[in-house]
C-alpha positions in Angstrom: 99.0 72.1 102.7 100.0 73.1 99.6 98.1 72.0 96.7 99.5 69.6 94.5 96.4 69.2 92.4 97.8 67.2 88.4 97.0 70.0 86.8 100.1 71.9 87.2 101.2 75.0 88.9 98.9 77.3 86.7 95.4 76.2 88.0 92.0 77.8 89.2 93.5 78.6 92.8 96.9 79.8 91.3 95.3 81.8 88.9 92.5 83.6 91.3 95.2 84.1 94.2 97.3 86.0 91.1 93.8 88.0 90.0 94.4 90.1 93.6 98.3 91.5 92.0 96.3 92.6 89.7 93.6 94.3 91.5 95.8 95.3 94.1 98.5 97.0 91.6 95.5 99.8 90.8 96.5 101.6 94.2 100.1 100.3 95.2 101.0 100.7 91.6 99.9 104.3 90.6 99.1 106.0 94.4 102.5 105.6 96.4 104.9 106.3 93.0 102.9 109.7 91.6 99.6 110.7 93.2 100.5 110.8 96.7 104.0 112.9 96.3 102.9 114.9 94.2 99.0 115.8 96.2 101.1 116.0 99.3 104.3 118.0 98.3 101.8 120.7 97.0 99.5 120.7 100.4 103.1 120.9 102.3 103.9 124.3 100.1 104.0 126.3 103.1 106.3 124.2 104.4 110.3 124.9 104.2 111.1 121.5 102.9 108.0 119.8 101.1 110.2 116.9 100.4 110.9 116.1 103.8 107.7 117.0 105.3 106.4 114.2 102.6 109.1 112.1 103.5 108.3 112.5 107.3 104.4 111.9 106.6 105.7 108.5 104.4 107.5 107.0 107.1 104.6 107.6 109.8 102.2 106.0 107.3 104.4 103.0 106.7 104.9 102.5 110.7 101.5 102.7 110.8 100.9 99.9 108.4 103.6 97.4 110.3 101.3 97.8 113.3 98.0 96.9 110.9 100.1 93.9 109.5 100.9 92.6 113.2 97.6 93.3 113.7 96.3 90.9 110.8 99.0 88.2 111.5 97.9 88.1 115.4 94.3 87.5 114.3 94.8 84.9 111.4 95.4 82.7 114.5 91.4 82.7 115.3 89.6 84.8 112.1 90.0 82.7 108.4 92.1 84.3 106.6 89.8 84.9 103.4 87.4 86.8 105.7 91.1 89.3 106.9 91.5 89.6 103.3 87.8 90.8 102.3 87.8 93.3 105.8 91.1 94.7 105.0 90.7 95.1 101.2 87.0 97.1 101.8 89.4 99.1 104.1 91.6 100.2 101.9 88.7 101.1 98.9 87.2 103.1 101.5 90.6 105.1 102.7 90.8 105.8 98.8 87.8 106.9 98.4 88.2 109.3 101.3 91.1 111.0 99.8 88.9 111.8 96.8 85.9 112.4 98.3 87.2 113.6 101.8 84.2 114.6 104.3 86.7 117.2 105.9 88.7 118.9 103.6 92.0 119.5 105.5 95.8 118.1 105.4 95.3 116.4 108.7 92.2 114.3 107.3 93.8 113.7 103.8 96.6 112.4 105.9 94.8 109.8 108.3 93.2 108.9 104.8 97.1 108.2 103.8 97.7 106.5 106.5 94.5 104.1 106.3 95.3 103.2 102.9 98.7 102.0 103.5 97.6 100.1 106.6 94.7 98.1 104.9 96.7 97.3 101.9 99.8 96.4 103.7 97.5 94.7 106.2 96.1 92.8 103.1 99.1 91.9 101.8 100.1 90.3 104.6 97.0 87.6 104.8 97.3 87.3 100.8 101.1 86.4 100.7 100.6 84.3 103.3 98.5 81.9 101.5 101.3 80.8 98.8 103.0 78.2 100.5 99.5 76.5 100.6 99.1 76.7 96.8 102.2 74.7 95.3 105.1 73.1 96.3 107.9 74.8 97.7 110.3 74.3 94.0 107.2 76.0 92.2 106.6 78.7 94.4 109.3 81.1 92.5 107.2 80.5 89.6 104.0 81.7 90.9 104.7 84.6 93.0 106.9 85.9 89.7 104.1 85.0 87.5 101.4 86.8 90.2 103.4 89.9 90.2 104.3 90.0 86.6 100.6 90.2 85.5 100.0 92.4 88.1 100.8 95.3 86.3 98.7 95.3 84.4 96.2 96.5 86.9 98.2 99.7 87.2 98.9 100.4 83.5 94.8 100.3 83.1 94.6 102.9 86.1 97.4 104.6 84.4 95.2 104.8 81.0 92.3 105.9 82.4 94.0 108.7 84.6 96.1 110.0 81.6 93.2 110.4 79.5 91.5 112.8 82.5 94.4 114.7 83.2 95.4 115.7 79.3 94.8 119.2 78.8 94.2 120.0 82.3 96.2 122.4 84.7 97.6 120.2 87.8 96.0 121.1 91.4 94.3 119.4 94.3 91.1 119.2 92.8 92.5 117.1 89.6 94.3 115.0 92.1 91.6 114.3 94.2 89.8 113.1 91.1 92.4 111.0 90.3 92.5 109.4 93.6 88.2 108.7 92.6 89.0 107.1 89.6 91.8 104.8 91.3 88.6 104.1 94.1 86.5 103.1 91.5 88.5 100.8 89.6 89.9 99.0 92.4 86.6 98.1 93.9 85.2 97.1 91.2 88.3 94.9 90.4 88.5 93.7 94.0 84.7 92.5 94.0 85.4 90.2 91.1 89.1 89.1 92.4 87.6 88.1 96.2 84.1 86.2 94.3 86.7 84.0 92.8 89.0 83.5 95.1 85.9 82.1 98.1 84.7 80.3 94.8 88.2 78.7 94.8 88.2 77.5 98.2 90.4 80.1 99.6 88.0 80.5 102.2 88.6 76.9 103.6 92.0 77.5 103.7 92.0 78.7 107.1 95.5 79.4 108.9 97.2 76.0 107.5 98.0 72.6 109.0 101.0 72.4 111.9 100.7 75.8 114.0 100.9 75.1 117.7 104.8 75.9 118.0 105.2 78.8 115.8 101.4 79.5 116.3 102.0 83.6 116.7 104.0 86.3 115.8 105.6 85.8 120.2 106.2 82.6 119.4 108.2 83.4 116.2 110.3 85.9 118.1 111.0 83.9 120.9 112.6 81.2 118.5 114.8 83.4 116.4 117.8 81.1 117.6 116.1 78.2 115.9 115.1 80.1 112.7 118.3 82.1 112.6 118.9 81.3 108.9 115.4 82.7 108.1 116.0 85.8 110.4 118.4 87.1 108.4 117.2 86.6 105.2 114.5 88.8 107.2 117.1 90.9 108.2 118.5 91.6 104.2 115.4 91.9 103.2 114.9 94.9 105.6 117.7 96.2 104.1 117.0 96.2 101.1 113.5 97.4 101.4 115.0 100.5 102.7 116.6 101.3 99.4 113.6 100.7 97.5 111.3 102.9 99.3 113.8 105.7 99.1 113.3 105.6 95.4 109.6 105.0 95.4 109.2 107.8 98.2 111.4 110.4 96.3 111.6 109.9 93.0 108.6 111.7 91.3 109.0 114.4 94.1 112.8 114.5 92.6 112.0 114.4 88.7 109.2 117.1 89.7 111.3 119.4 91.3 115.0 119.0 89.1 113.6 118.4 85.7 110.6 120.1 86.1 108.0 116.6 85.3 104.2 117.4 85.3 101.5 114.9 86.3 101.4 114.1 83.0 104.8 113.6 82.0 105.2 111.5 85.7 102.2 109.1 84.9 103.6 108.3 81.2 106.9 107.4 83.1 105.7 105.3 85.3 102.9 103.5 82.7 106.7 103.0 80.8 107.6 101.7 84.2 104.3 99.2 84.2 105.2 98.1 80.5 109.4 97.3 81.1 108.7 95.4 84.2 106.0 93.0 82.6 108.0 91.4 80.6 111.1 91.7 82.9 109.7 90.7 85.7 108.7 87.0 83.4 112.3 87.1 81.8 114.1 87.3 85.4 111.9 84.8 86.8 112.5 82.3 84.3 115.7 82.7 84.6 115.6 82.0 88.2 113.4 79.1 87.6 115.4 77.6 84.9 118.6 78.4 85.8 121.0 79.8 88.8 119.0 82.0 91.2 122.0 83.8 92.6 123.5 85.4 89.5 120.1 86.7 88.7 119.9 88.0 92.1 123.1 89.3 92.3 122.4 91.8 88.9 119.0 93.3 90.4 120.3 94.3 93.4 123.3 95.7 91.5 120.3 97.4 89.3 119.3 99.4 92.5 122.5 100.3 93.0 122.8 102.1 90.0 118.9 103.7 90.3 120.6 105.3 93.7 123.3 106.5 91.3 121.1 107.5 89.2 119.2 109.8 91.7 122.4 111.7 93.1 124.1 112.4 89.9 122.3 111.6 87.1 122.0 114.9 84.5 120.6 115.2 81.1 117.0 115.1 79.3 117.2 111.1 79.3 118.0 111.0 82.8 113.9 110.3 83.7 113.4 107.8 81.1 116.5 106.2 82.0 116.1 105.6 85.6 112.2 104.6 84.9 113.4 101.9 83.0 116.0 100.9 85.6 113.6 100.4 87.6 111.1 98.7 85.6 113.5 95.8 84.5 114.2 95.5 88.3 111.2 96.0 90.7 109.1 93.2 90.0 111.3 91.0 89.6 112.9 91.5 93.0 109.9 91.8 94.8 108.6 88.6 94.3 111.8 86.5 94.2 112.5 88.0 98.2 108.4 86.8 98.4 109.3 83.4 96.7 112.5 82.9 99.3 110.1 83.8 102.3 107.4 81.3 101.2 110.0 78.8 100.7 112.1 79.4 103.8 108.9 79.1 106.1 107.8 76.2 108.6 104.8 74.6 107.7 101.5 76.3 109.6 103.4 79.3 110.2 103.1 81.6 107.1 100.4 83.7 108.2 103.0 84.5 111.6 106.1 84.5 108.9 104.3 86.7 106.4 102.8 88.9 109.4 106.8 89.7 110.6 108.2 89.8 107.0 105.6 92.7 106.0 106.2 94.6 109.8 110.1 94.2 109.1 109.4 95.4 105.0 107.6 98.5 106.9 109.8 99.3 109.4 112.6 99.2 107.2 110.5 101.2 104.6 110.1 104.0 107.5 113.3 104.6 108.1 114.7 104.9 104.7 112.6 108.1 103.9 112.8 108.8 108.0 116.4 108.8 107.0 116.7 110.4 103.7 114.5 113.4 105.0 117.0 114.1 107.8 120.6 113.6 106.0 119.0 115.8 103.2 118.1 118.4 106.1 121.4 118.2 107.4 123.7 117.9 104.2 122.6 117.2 101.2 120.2 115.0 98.8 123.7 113.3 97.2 124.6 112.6 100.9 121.4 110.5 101.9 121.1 108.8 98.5 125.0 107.6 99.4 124.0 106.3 103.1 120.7 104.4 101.4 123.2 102.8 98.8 125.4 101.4 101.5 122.6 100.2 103.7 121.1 98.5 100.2 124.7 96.7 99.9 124.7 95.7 103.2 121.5 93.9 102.6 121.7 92.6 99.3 125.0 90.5 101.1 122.5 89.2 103.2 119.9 87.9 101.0 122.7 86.7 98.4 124.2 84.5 101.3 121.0 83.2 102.2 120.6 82.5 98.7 123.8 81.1 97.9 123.3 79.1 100.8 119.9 77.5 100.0 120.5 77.1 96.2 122.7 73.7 96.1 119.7 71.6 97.7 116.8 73.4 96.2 118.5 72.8 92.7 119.8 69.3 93.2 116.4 68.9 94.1 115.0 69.9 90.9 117.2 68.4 88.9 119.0 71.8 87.8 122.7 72.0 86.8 124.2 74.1 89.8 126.0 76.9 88.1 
């Protein structure tokens, strides 16, 4: 039930629930977008393409972590939720601290330790999305989750910090990365210890798997009703979509920058802290904006914003070409990430968020595999300007879908809240 509690939407739980963006930003934030292309490109140097031998290792890693998400949605039906959360998060501090501290040094090990990571945390992810319906009403719940992920940056631009000051003056190799990957263990289990305290002194771990689940109980019986939840399916099914697009860039573009404008480790970190600083504020501005005013418009521009990243990628040319698409993607990534999280949380039955949240993430995944699946074998076959092209009309296709769904849902939602429908 979600809490309506007088103090407002900013309270105790709201606040706690948003401490894990932050803690969780420490790996998801730096890992994925630098550390990991850039350790695993230079343990694929034998290979003939190290781009799409990391692309191929990507997309294994993030169909692994669909299966750890159904996983944690089929179990949130009998285990509380809070206890998912703490087992999943010691998972993933665990698979971090094995890439930097790895009891086998080999590429097949430092690869299962990939893999773990990005099943825990998207396994995680899963059980802490899944509690925001419960939190606030359904017209606050934009607010929160852009609030949540706003401040989660800040999580990352601290990791960021610390890492830049141990890699200045230092030539890049394994060994430096590896530390790296220490530091980003540390941090984030020390930051998770404090997040999870709060959030059981909170009451998160009463919450349990929420009030009205016998019909849409499990991830079967959310399948077997698409026909009644068809609306909600394809918002599933944009979302996909466009989670294709954005892993793309995630997957490929330090690899890219690395290799065409020759950015070191420590020129790739101060791009993405620039990333961490943009998309604060961004992230804030876009959401109120959304909250305030029209949701579709808003929409409409970030997707549009991706667009032009995948532009970007194929074509762009020139010194300011990093720094450019950085901040591209800063003023969009946040922002559009928890708005898609904020139309889930709204669009869901009651009692069935941790089965909604559990499909969502395995959808996110699948769709996530594919587009560097995909990117690796057009850019085998033809030609890095040719995949980016193919990811920019599968993006389109699915930002139509989500802008339906949202142009759809707005006029009640507004009316509703008392909003001038723009």
């Amino acid at each position: 039930m979600a809490d309506t509690a007088p103090e407002g939407w900013l309270n105790r739980r709201t606040l706690t629930w948003s401490g894990y963006d932050i803690a969780s930003s420490v790996y998801i934030g730096v890992a994925p977008a630098v550390l990991l292309p850039i350790y695993f490109q230079q343990q694929f140097a034998v290979f003939a393409n190290p781009t799409a031998a990391w692309g191929a290792l990507a997309a294994g890693a993030i169909l692994a972590s669909s299966v750890a998400a159904l996983i944690a949605a089929a179990l949130s039906s009998r285990i509380s939720r809070f206890t998912l959360l703490s087992l999943a998060t010691a998972g993933l501090v665990l698979a971090i601290s094995a890439l930097a501290w790895p009891p086998l040094p080999s590429l097949a090990f430092a690869a299962a330790a990939f893999v773990a990571a990005q099943s825990f945390y998207f396994a995680a992810t899963s059980i802490y999305e899944s509690f925001l319906p419960d939190l606030l009403p359904a017209h606050q719940l934009q607010r929160l989750s852009g609030f949540g992920w706003a401040i989660g940056y800040l999580g990352g631009a601290f990791a960021i910090v610390i890492l830049l000051w141990l890699v200045a003056g230092q030539a890049q190799s394994l060994a430096l990365l590896e530390d790296c990957f220490g530091v980003l263990a540390i941090i984030s289990a020390a930051a998770f210890l404090v997040v999870l305290t709060l959030m059981r002194g909170a009451g998160f771990a009463a919450l349990g798997q929420g009030p009205g689940g016998p019909p849409l109980a499990g991830l079967a019986s959310v399948l077997r009703q698409w026909r009644r939840h068809g609306e909600l399916h394809r918002l599933l099914l944009g979302t996909m979509l466009v989670h294709l697009g954005v892993s793309v860039v995630v997957t490929f573009t330090a690899p890219i920058l690395a290799t065409r404008f020759g950015q070191t480790l420590p020129d790739l970190l101060w791009l993405l802290l620039l990333l961490h600083v943009v998309s604060v504020p961004s992230t804030i501005g876009w959401n109120m904006l959304m909250t305030s005013w029209s949701r579709l418009v808003p929409m409409a521009l970030l997707l549009c914003a991706w667009a032009v990243v995948l532009l970007l990628m194929a074509f762009g040319s020139g010194p300011w070409m990093p720094v450019i698409t950085v901040a591209v993607i800063g003023c969009c990534v946040g922002a559009t990430a928890s708005a898609l999280r904020a139309f889930l949380a709204e669009a869901v039955p009651p009692g069935s968020a941790p089965a909604f949240f559990g499909l969502a993430t395995v959808a996110g995944r699948v769709a996530a595999a594919l587009g560097p699946a995909l990117f690796a074998l057009i850019t085998t076959l033809r030609s890095e300007q040719a995949a980016l092209m193919v990811i920019l009309a599968l993006l389109l296709a699915g930002a139509a879908l989500v802008l339906s769904h949202v142009a759809r849902e707005r006029l009640p939602l507004q009316r509703a809240l008392g909003i001038d429908v723009r």
